[in-house]
C-alpha positions in Angstrom: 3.9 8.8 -9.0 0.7 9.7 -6.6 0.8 9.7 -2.9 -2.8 8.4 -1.6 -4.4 9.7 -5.3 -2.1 13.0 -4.8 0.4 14.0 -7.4 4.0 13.7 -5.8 4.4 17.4 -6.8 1.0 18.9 -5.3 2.0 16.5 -1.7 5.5 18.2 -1.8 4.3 21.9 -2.2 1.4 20.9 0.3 4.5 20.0 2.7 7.0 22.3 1.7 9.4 20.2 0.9 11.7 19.5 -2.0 9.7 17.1 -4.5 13.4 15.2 -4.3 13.2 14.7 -0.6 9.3 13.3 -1.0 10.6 10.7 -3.7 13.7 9.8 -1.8 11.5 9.3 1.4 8.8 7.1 -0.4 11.8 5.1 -2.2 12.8 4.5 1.4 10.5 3.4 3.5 7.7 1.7 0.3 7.5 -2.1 0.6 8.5 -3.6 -2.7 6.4 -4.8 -5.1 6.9 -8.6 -4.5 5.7 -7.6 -0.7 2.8 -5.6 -1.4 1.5 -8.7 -4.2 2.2 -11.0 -2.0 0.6 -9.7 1.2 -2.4 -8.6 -0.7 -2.6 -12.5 -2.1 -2.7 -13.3 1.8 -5.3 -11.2 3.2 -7.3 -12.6 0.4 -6.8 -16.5 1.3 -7.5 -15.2 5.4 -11.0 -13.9 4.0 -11.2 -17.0 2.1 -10.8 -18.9 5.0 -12.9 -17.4 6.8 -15.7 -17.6 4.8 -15.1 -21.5 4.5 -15.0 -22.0 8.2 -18.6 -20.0 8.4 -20.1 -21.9 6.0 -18.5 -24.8 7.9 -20.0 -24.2 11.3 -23.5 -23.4 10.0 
């Protein structure tokens, strides 16, 4: 597992925490997968849109 391209190791010692407590807070407060897909999929239909409604009021 990385951290923003990090391993969860090097973020820990980085820290000084326990890798354990880094895991346990990501496995806490990370949106699930289904979430993250799904609000990915949405900002892509708002850019969508907007491009449609710029091409629409050229």
């Amino acid at each position: 597992m990385v951290v923003h391209g990090y391993p969860v190791l090097e973020v820990s010692k980085r820290l000084g925490i326990a890798n354990k407590s880094l895991y346990d807070w990501i496995k806490k407060f990370s949106k699930p997968k289904a979430q993250r897909e799904e609000e990915a999929d949405l900002r892509a239909e708002i850019a969508r849109l907007k491009r449609e409604l710029k091409r629409a009021e050229q």
